[in-house]
N, C-alpha and C positions, 0 to 999 in steps of 0.2 A: 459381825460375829461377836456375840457374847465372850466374859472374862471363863464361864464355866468353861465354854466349847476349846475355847485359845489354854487352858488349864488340861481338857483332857489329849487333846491332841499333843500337847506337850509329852502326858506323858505316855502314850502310845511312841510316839517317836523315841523317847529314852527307852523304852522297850525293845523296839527294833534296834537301835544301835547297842542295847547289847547282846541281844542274840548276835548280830553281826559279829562282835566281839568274841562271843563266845565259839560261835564256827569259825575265826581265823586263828584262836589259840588250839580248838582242833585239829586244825592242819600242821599248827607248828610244833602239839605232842606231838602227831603222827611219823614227820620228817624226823623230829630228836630220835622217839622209840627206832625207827629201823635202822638209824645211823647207829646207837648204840648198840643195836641187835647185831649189824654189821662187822662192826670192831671187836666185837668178842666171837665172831663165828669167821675171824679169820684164823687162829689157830685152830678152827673143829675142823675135821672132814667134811662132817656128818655137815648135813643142812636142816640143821632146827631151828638156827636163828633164822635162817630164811623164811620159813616155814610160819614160824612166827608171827614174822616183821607182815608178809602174806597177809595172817586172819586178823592182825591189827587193821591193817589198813582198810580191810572189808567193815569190819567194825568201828571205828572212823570213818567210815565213807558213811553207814548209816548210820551215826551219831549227828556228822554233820546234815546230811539229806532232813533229820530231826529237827534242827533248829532252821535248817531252808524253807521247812512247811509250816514252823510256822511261822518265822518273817513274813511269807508270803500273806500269811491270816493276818498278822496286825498288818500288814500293808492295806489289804481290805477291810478292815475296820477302820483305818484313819483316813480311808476315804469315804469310807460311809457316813464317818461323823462330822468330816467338812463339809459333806453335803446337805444332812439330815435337818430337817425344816423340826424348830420346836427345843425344847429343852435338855441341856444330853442326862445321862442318867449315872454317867464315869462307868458304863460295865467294862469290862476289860478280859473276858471269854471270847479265847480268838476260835474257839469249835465252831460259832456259828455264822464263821466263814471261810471254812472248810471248800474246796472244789476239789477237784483234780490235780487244777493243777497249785492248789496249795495244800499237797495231802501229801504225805509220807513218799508213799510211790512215784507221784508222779517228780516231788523234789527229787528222790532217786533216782530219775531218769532225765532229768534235764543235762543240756546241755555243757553247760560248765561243770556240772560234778562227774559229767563222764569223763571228759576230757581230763581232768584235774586227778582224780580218785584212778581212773586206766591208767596213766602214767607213771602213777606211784606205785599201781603193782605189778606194771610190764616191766620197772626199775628194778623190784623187788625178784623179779623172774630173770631178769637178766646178771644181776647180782649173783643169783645162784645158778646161774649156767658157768657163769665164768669164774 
């Protein structure tokens, strides 16, 4: 393997580790915002901080599914380029490894972001039942 190819892979991987970065500080506005929503909607009645804290986390949830589709892209480009017979070109357009299941939706419906994103708003639903 070429110095180019070992240069671009490099930095497709700096790439991926900071999206990764970037949807794990996602989740940890997300947890601060409802906790503060929380603590100020215990003197309300009314349940707006709930309510709130609720369409945050919707929104959150596809902020992060956003950066899951496309880690999934540069994941697929840094394999295509460890592969790729010939000289690389540095492109760095992850659309043109777009699928399913590295598209917007289907990162919205994966496994980990259900399970992770449901909890925080069945927390969110139970917070304001009780």
């Amino acid at each position: 393997m070429n110095a180019d190819r070992i240069k671009h892979l490099e930095l497709i991987s700096h790439t991926i580790t900071r999206l990764n970065g970037n949807a794990f500080q996602a989740k940890g506005w997300c947890v601060a915002i409802a906790a503060a929503l929380f603590a100020l909607q215990r003197n309300d009645e009314s349940n707006h901080g709930a309510i709130v804290a609720a369409i945050a986390a919707v929104l959150f949830w596809i902020f992060d599914a956003y950066y899951l589709a496309l880690e999934r892209q540069f994941v697929a480009m840094f394999r295509h380029v460890a592969n790729e017979p010939g000289p690389t070109d540095f492109g760095m357009d992850p659309s043109l490894f777009k699928t399913h299941y590295a598209s917007w939706c289907g990162a919205l419906k994966s496994d980990s972001m259900l399970v992770y994103w449901a909890l925080m708003i069945i927390a969110v639903l139970v917070h304001t039942v009780l």
